[in-house]
N, C-alpha and C positions, 0 to 999 in steps of 0.2 A: 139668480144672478144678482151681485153686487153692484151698486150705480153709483158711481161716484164723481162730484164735481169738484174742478179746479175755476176758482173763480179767479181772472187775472191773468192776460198772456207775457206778461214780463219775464225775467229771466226765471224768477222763482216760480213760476205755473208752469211754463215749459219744459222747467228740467222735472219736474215733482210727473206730469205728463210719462215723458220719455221714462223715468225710473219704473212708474208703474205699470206701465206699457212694457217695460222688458219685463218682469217677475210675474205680471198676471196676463191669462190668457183674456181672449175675445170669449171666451165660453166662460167664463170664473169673473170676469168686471166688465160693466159700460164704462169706460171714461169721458168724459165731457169737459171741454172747455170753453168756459166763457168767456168774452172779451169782447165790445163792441167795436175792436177794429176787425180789420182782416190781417192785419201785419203788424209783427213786432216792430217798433223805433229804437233805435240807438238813439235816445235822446242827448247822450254826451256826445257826439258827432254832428248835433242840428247847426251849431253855430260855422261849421265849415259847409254845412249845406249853405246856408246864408250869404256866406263870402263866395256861392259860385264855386268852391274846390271841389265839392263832391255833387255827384247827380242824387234825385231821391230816391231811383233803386240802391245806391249802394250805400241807405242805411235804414231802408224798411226790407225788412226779411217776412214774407208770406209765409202762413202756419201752414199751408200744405208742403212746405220745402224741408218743415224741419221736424214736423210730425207724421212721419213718414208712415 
């Protein structure tokens, strides 16, 4: 079995994730992501966290929600 790490939960680890996760099975790769958050940031959206428009769920997205 192949073990492969994506180091980085930004957009570019999560999609590289997801792609590899569709073409290779659980039996043919580990994949592993590292990241020492637990949630993606929309860090272009923090400055409307700040003025109070948005709450911080609705710009931390949790990797169990999108690595399904």
């Amino acid at each position: 079995m192949k073990k492969i790490a994506v180091i980085g939960g930004g957009f570019g680890g999560v999609e590289a994730v997801q792609r590899l996760s569709r073409y290779l099975s659980t039996t043919d790769a580990d994949i592993t992501l590292y990241e020492k958050d637990d949630a993606q940031t929309f860090r272009t959206e923090l400055h409307k966290f700040a003025c109070e428009m948005l709450s911080l769920n609705a710009i931390k997205i949790h990797y169990e929600k999108v690595l399904i």
